[in-house]
N, C-alpha and C positions, 0 to 999 in steps of 0.2 A: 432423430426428431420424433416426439411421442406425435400421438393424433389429436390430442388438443391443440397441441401448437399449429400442427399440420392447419386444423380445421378456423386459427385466427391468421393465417396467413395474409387475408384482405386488411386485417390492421396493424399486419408489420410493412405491408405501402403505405398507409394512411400517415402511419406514425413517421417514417420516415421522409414521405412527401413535406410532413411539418416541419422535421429537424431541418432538412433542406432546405427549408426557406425563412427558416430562423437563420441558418447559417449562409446562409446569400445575403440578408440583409445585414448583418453584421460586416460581413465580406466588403458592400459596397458602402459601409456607412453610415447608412439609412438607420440603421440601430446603433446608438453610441457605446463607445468601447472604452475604455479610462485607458492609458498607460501613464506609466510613473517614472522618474528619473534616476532609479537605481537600480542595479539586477534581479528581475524578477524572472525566475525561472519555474514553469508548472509543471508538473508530475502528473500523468494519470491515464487512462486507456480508452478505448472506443466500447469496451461491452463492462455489463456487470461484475461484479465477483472477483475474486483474487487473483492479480497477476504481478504481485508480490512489490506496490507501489512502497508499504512501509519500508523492507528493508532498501528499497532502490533513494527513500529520502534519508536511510538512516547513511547510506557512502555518502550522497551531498553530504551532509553534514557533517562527515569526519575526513573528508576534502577540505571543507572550505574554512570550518570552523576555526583552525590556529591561524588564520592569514585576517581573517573578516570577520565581524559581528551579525551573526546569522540569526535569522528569525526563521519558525516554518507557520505556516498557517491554514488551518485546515474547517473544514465544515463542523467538525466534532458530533462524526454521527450515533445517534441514539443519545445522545448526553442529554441530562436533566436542567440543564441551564439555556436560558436564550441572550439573543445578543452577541456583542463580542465581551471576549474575559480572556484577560492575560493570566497565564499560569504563575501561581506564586507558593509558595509555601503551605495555603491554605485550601489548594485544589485537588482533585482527587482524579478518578476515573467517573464517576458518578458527572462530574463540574465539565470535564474538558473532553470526555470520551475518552475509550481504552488507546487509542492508537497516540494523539496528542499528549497522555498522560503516560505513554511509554514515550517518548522524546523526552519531556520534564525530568523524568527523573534518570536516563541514561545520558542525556546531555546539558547539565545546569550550566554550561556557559552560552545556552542557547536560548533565545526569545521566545518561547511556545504560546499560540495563539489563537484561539478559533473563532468564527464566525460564519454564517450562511452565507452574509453579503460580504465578498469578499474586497469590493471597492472598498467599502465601510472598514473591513480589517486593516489593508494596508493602510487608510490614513490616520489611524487609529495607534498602530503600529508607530509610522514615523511621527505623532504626536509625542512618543514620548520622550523624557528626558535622553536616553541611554536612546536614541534610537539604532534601528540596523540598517549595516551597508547592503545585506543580501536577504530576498525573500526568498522561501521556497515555497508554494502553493504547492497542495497535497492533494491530491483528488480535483483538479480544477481545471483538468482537457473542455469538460464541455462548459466550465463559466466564461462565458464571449464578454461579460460585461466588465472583464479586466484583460487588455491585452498587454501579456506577458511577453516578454525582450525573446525567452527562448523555452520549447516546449520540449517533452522528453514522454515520447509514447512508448507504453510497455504494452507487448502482445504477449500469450502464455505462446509458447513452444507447442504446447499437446495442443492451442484453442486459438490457433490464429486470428485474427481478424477478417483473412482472407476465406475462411473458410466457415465463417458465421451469418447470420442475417439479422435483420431487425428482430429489436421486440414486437410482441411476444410469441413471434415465431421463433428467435433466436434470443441473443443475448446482446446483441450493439445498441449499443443509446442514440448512434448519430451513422450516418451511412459510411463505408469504407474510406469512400473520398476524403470523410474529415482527417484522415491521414496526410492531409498534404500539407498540413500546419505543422507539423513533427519538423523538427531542425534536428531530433537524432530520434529512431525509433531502437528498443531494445525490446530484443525477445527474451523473455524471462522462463526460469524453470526448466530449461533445457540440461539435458544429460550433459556429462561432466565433459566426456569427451566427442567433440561434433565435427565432424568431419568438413574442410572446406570448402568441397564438394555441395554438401549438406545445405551450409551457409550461404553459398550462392543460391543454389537454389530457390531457397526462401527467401532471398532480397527478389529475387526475379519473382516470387509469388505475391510476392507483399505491392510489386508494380512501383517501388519506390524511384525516385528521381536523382538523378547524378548529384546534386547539393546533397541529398538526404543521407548520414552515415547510419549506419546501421552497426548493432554491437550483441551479441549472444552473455549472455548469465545464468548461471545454477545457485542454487540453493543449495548454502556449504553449511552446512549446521556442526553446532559445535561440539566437541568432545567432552563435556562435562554438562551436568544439569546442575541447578542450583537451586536451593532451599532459604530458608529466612536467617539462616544461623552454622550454615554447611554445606558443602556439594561434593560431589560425587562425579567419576570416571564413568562416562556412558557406555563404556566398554561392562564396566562392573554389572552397573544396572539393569543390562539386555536381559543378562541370565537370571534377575530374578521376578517373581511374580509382583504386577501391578497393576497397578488403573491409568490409562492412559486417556486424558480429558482434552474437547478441541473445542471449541466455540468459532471456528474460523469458516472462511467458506469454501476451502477444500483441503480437509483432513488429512486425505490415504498417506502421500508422503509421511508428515507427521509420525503415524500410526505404525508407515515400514519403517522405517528408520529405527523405533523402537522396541517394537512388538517382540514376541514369545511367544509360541504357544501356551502358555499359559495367560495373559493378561487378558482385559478383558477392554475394550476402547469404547468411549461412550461420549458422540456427539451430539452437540448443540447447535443452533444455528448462529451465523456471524453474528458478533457481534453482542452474545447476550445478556441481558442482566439477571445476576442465578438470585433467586428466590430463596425464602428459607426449605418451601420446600425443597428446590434441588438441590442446595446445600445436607439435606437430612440424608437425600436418596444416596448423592455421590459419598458421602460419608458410608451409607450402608452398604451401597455397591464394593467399597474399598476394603471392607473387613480389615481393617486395621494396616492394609497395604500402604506402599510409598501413593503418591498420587502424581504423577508424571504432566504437564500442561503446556500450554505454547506461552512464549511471551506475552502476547496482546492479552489473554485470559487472565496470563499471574494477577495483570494489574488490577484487574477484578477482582480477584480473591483474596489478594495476599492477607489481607485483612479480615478474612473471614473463619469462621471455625475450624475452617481445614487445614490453616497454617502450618501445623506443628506435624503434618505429613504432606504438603504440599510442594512441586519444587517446577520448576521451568527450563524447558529448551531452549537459549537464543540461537537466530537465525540472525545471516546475512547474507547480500548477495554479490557474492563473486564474477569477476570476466572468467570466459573462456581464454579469450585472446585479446587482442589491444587494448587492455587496461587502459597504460600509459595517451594511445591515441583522445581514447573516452575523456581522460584527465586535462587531458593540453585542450579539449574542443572547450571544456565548462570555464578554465581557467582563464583563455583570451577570449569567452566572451565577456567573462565577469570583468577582465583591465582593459578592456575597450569600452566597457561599457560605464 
């Protein structure tokens, strides 16, 4: 913890005194809560920054999607548009945000949808003709003013929850406790093999309750990269010199997984929109190299001058262990429900 943080320490109680009594009064009531009459399951975590929610809604959705008619809907952060706006044909990244505009167009039998007010989204949502049997909210642990049928909290592996504090001493948006809304908590980014030793552990650290299942995931990236018109053996790739580009908000992974002593990795902050000048720079950084990116980023550029050298890693996220459990728990609640 640096000594700024150190030195706001009196207004990560402040801030947290608040969330807790936003989150009491939702609890009792007192602040109204929507729910809706169809599967509504949300996605999202206690502190800021990556703990790998995209790929955690990209398995919903290739769960759920040949059985139901899926919608996901999400805030669509940093997007140029306001309101809600259904993704169609004529939406971009710039309209629906990078993450929502990576669903669009890896899932076209799926609903993509964004909105702040998330009430507002889902009746929006079921307005329409084609409506959906299943939501997925994306980032929506702390929206209280829709309560969702079942939640699914991700904590990072390296950045537990347990071992974080408020903003802006720390990085939690809502105090630990708000963990007790989770009907299944998943640690995310965990090394591939974790001992069940390990795992116990961490459920005894996390203080979770005998209802609360718990599930471990890694990040399995995949063995080829891909370009607008070709791809490539990531095997091949490693040994030759590039530019490895992240706009995400934590790179390192990313960067080992492909790196060489020779390349050269050049990050951006989440989320970004490249300008023409960074567009000039990363061109000049590249000297005529491959330009290697993440998913969320491609969707940002693929359209941009750097196309014709530009290519992306997809990522997903894998169980350690009880897939199958993980599957059956989403499954009866979505036929009960």
């Amino acid at each position: 913890m640096n000594l700024l943080r150190k030195i706001l320490f009196p207004f990560a109680i402040l801030y947290g005194f608040i969330t807790s009594i936003r989150n009491f009064l939702f609890d009792k009531g007192i602040l109204k809560a929507t729910s809706f009459d169809l599967p509504v399951i949300a996605v999202g975590n206690l502190s800021v920054g990556g703990t790998g929610k995209t790929p955690q809604i990209e398995y919903l959705i290739r769960l759920l999607s040949d059985k139901y008619k899926v919608a996901t809907l999400s805030r669509g952060y940093k997007r140029k548009s306001e309101g809600f706006v259904l993704a169609d044909e004529n939406s971009n990244a710039e309209i629906l945000g990078d993450e929502p505009f990576q669903f669009y167009q890896k899932f076209p039998n799926v609903m993509v949808a964004v909105d702040a007010n998330r009430t507002n989204g889902i009746q929006q949502l079921l307005s329409q003709e084609a409506k959906p049997e299943i939501i997925l909210l994306d980032d929506a642990y702390q929206h209280r003013k829709v309560k969702a049928g079942f939640y699914i909290l991700l904590t990072s592996y390296g950045d537990l929850y347990a071992d974080d504090f408020m903003l802006p001493t720390g990085n939690l948006r809502e105090s630990r406790s708000g963990a007790e809304r989770a009907s299944i908590v998943v640690v995310t980014k965990c090394p591939k093999i974790l001992s069940e030793e390990e795992q116990s552990e961490i459920r005894l650290k996390l203080k979770l309750s005998c209802s609360q299942q718990i599930f471990f995931t890694f990040i399995d990236y995949d063995e080829v990269i891909y370009g607008q018109n070709e791809k490539m053996e990531v095997a091949k790739i490693r040994s030759q010199s590039k530019l490895l580009l992240a706009g995400i908000a934590k790179p390192k992974p990313f960067f080992d997984y492909l790196k060489n002593e020779n390349d050269e990795c050049l990050t951006f902050p989440d989320h970004h929109h490249f300008s023409d000048a960074d567009l000039n720079s990363i061109q000049e950084k590249a000297k005529g190299r491959k330009i290697i990116t993440t998913e969320k980023d491609y969707v940002r550029l693929k359209d941009s001058k750097l196309v014709s050298q530009l290519y992306y890693l997809p990522i997903k996220s894998s169980f350690i262990n009880h897939q199958q459990n993980f599957d059956a728990t989403i499954l009866e609640y979505v036929k009960k429900t």
